[in-house]
Every structure is written in C-alpha cells, then in structure tokens.
C-alpha positions as a Markdown table, in Angstrom:
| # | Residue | x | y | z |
|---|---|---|---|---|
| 1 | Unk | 72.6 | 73.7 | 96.7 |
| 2 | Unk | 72.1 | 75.6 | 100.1 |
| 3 | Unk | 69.8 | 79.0 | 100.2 |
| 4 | Unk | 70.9 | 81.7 | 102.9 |
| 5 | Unk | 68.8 | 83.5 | 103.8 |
| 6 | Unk | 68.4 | 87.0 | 105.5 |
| 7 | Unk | 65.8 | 86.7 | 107.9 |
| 8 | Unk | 62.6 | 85.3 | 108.6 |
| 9 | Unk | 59.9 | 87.0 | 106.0 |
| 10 | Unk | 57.2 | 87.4 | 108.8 |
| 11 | Unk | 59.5 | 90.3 | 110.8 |
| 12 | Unk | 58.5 | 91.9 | 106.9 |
| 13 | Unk | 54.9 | 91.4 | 107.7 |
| 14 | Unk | 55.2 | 93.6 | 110.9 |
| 15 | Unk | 57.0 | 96.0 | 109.0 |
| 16 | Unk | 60.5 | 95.2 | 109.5 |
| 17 | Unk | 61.6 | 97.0 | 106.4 |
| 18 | Unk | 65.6 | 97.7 | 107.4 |
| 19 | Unk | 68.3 | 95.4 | 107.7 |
| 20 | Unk | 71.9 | 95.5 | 108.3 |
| 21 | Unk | 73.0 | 93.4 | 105.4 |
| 22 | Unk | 74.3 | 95.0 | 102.6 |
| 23 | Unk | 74.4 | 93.8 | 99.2 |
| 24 | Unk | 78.4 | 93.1 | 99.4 |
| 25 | Unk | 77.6 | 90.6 | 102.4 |
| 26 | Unk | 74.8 | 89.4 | 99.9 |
| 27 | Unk | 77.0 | 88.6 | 97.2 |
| 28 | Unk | 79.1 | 85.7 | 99.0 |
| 29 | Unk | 76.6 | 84.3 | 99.3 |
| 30 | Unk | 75.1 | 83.3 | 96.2 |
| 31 | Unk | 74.5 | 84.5 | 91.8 |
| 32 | Unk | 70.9 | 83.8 | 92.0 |
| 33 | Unk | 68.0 | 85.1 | 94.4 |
| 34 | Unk | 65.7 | 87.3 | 94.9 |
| 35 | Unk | 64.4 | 89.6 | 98.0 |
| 36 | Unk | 63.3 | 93.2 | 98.6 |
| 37 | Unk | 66.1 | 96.2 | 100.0 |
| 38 | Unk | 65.5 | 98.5 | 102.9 |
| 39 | Unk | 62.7 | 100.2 | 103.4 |
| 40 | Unk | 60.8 | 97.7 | 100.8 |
| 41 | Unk | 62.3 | 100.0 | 97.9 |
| 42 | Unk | 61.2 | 97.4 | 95.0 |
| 43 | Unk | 62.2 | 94.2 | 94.1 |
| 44 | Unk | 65.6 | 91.9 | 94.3 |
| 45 | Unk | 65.9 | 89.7 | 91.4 |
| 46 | Unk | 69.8 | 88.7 | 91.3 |
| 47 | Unk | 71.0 | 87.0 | 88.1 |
| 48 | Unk | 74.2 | 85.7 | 87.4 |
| 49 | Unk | 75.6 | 87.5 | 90.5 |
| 50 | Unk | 73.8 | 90.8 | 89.3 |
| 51 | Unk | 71.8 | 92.2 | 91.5 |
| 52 | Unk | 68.8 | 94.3 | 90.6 |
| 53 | Unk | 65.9 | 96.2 | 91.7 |
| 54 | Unk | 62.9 | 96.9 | 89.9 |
| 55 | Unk | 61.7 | 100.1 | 91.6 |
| 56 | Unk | 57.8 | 101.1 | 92.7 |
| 57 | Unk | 57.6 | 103.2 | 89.3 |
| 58 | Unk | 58.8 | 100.1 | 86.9 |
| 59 | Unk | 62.4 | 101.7 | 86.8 |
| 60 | Unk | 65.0 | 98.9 | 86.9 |
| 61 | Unk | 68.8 | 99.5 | 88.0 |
| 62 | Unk | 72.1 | 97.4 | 88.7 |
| 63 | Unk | 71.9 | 97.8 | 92.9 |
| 64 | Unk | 75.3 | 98.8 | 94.6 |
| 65 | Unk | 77.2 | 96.9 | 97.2 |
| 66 | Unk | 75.9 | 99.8 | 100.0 |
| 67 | Unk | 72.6 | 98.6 | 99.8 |
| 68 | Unk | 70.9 | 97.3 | 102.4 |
| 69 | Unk | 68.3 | 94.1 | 102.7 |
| 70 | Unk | 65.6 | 93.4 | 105.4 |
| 71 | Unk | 65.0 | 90.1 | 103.3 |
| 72 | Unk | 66.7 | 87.8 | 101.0 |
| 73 | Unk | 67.1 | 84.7 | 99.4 |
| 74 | Unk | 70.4 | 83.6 | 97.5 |
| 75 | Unk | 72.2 | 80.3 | 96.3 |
| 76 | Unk | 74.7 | 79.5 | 94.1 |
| 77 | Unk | 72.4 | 78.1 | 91.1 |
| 78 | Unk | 73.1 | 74.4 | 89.8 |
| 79 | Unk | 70.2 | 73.0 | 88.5 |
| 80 | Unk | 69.6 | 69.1 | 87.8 |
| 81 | Unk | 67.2 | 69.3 | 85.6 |
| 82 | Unk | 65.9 | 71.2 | 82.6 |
| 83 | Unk | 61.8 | 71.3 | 81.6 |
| 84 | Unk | 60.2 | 72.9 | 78.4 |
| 85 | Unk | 57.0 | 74.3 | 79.3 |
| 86 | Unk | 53.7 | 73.2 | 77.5 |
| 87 | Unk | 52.3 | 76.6 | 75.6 |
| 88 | Unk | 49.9 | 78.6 | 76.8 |
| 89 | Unk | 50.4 | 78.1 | 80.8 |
| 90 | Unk | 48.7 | 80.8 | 83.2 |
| 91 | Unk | 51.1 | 81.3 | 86.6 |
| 92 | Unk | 49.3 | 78.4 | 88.3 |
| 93 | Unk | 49.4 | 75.7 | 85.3 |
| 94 | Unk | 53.4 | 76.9 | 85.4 |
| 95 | Unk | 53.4 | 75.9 | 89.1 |
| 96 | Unk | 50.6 | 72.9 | 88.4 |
| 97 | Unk | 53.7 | 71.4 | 85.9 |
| 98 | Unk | 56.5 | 71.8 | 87.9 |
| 99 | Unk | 55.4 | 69.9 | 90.7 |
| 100 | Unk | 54.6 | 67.1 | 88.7 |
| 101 | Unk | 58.1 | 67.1 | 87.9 |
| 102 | Unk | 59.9 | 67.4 | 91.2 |
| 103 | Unk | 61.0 | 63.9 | 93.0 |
| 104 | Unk | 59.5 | 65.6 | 96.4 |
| 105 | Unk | 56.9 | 68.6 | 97.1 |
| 106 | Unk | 58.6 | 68.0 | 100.9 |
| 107 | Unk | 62.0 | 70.3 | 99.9 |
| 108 | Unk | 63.1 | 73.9 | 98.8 |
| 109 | Unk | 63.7 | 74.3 | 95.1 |
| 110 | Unk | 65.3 | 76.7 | 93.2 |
| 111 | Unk | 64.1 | 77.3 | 89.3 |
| 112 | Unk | 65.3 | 79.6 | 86.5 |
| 113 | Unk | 63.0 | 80.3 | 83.8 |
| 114 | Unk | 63.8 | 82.0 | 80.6 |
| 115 | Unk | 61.0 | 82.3 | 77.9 |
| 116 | Unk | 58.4 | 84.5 | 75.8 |
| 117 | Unk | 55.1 | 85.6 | 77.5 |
| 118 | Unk | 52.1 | 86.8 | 75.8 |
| 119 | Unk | 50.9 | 88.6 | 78.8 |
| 120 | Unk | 53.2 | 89.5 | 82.1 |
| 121 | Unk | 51.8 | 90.7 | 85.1 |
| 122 | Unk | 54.0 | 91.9 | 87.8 |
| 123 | Unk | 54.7 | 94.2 | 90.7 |
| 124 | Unk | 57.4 | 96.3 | 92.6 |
| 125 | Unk | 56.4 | 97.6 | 96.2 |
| 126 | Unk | 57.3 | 101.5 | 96.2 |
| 127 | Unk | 59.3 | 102.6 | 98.8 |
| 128 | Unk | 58.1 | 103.6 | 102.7 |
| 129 | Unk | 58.6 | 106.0 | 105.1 |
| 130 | Unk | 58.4 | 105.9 | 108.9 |
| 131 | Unk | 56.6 | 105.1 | 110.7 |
| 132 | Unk | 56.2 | 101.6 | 108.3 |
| 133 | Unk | 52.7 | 100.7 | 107.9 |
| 134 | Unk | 52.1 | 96.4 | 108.4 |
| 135 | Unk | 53.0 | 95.1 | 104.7 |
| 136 | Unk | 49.1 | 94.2 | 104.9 |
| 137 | Unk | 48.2 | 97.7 | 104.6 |
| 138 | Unk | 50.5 | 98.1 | 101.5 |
| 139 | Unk | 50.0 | 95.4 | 99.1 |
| 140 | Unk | 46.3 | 96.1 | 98.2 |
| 141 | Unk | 47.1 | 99.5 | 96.8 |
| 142 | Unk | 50.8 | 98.1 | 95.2 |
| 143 | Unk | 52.0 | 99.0 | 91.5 |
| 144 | Unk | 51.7 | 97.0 | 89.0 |
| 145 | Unk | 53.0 | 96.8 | 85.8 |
| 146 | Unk | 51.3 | 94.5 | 82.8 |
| 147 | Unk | 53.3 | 93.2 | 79.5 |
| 148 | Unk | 52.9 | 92.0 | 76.1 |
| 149 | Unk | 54.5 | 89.5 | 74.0 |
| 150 | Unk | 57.5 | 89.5 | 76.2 |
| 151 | Unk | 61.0 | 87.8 | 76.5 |
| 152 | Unk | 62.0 | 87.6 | 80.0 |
| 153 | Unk | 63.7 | 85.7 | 82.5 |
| 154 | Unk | 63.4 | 85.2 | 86.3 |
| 155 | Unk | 64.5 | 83.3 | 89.1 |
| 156 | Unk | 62.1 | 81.4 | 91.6 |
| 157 | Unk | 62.0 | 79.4 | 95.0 |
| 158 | Unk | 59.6 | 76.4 | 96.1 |
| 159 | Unk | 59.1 | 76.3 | 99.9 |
| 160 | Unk | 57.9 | 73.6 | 101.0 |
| 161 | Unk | 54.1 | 73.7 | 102.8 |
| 162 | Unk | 55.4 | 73.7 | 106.3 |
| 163 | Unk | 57.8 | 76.4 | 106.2 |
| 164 | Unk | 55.2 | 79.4 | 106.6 |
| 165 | Unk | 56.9 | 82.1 | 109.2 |
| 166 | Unk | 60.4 | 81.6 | 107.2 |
| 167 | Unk | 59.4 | 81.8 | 104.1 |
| 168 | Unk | 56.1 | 82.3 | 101.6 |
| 169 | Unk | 54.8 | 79.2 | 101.3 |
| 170 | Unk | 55.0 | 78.1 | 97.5 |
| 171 | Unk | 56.2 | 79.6 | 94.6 |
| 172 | Unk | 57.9 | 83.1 | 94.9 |
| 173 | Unk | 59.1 | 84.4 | 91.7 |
| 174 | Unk | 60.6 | 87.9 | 90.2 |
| 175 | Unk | 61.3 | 88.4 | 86.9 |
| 176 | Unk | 63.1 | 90.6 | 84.4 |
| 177 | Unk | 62.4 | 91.5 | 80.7 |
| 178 | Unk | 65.4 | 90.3 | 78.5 |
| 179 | Unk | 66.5 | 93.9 | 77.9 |
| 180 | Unk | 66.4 | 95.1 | 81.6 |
| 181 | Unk | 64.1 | 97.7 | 81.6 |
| 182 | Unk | 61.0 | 95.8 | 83.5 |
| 183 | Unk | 59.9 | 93.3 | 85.8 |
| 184 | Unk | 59.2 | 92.7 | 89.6 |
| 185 | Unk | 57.2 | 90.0 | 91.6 |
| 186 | Unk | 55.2 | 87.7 | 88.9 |
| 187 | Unk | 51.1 | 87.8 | 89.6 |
| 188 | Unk | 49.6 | 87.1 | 86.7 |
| 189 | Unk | 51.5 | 85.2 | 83.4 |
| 190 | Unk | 50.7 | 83.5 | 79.9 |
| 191 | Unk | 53.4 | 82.1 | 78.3 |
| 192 | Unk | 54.1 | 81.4 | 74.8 |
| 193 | Unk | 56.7 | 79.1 | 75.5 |
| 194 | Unk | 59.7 | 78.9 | 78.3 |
| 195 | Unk | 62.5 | 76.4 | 79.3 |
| 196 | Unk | 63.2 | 76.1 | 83.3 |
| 197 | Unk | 66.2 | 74.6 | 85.1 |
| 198 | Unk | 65.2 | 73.2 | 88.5 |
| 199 | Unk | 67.6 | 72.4 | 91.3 |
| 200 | Unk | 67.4 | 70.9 | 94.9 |
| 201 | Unk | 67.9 | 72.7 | 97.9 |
| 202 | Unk | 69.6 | 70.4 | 100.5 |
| 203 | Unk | 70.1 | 72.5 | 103.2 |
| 204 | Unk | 68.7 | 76.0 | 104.2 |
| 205 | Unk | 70.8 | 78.6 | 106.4 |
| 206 | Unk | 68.5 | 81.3 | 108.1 |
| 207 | Unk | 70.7 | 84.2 | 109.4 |
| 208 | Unk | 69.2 | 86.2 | 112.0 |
| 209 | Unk | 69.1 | 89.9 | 112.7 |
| 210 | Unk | 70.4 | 91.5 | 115.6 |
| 211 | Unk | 69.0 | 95.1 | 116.0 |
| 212 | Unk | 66.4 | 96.5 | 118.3 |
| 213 | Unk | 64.0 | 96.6 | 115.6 |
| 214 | Unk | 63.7 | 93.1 | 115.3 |
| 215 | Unk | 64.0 | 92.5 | 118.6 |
| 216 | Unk | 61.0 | 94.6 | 119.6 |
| 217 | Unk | 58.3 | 93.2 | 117.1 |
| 218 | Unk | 55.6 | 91.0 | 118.0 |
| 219 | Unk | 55.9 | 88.7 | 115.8 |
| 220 | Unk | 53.7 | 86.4 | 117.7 |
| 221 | Unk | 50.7 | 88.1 | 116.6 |
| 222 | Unk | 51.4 | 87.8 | 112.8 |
| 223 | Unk | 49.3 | 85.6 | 110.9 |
C-alpha cells in the first residue's frame, strides 16, 4: 500500500485551514483515510470510499465531491494481517498491542478496527473563521463527545517516530459508530472486544500545496 497525502500537517499548526483539494481529487486516491476539510470543519474518516465528516456539534454527513481538504491521508486498504484484541484495552494498551505485533515500528501502517466499546471518547474540531487562530489555541477548548456500550468502526495510521512535521507522530485514529450518527478523533477508549486488519505502507506520496497561503507561513517556527 502507498498513502497520499495532502500536505504537511504542521502548515495545520499555523493555521493553514484551506486547501485546494477537493474531495473528488481525494477519491482517486484511495477508500480508506482520514483528514479534516477546509476551514477545520470536523473530522474526515473515509470508509469504503465514503467519505464523512463528523461535524463540531457531533452531527455526521456523507461529504460531497466540492469539498475542500487542507489535510488528508488516503490509501487503497489491503491489510496483511488480522488481530483480535484482548478485552478491556484503554487507547494506549490498543496501541501497546499492536506494536507488539508489527514486523517494524520503523514504517507507516494503516489499521481498520471494527468492534464494541464500553466507553468512546472522541472529538470533532468546530469550524473557524478568519483570521484562523494557531490550532494550539483551538484544541484545549475542542468538543467532545463520550459513548457507551458502543459498536463502531474506524480507520487509523502508524507514523513512524521520525516523521514529526509530516505527520502526527503515532497513532492517529477517527472513528464512526456502526449506525453513522457519531464519531470523530478517538481520545479516550475501553473496549469490550474488537478485530483489526493491519497493513504495510511501502511508500508515502506527500503532495504539496501551491497557494500564497502556504507559501507565506512560517512554518519554521512551529514546534
């Protein structure tokens, strides 16, 4: 598998909220993903080619091709393995097991996770306005939404240690109920059980913007 992905997440830490990619572009390349659209108006989860967005007031709709991403992550999903999770996992023992079971911690990996939750903490950033505030300023006062004995699904990435202005180091992972009406970015989780198909990412493609308001930021003085 290959990710492509639309563009460097640090421009999103200096408030680089708009991009000229629509979700039409997005859907060559890949059926599974996840990302943010323009003007950090929720949360991309894209499943089996659908893309969503899990709004800043919980709301979840099927986005259209007009809509446009500052920052996104897509493959075509082919996993080579499947796991069943041990019961009773918080987010970090999820993350603890599957990197005992990855050949490398050195590589990108892309991971589906279906299963029942006792308790689901998530989030979806609510839209901005100009002038953007830093993404800093945002996040400590961010919606979030809490959920009980819960089927869902989601769709995740592994970024490997190294990879820190591209991408958020670690595990990155947005989820969806199983009847679509809630979800976002996962913070907090305890699982009652849950099977995940992991897959290799051999190669990653980084498109980059061209617009002014990339071109202006000082990214340089991100941390």
């Amino acid at each position: 598998m290959r990710i492509v992905q639309y563009y460097p997440v640090i421009a999103l830490q200096d408030a680089v909220y708009d991009g000229p990619t629509t979700v039409g572009e997005l859907k060559r390349e890949g059926d599974f993903g996840l990302g943010t659209y323009n003007g950090l108006d929720g949360e991309m989860i894209v499943i089996d080619g659908i893309f969503y967005q899990v709004k800043g007031d919980g709301a979840v709709s099927i986005a259209t091709d007009a809509q446009r991403s500052p920052w996104a992550m897509l493959t075509f999903f082919k996993p080579d393995c499947e796991l069943t999770a041990p019961p009773n996992l918080d987010f970090q023992g999820l993350q603890n097991f599957i990197d005992q079971n990855l050949a490398s911690r050195n590589h990108y990996f892309a991971f589906r996770i279906e299963g029942k939750a006792r308790t689901l903490k998530t989030r979806a950033l609510p839209r901005q306005t100009k002038p953007y505030p830093p993404l800093s300023h945002i996040t400590p006062t961010q919606p979030t939404f809490e959920f009980s004995n819960v089927a869902f699904v989601g769709v995740g990435f592994r970024a490997p240690q190294y990879i820190g202005a591209i991408d958020p180091v670690g595990y990155h992972l947005h989820v969806l109920t199983k009847n679509r009406d809630g979800g976002g970015h996962v913070l907090e989780m305890n699982l009652e059980s849950a099977r995940i198909c992991v897959g290799p990412i051999r190669d990653l493609i980084l498109r980059m913007p061209r617009d002014e308001e990339f071109d202006d930021a000082d990214l340089a003085k991100v941390d």
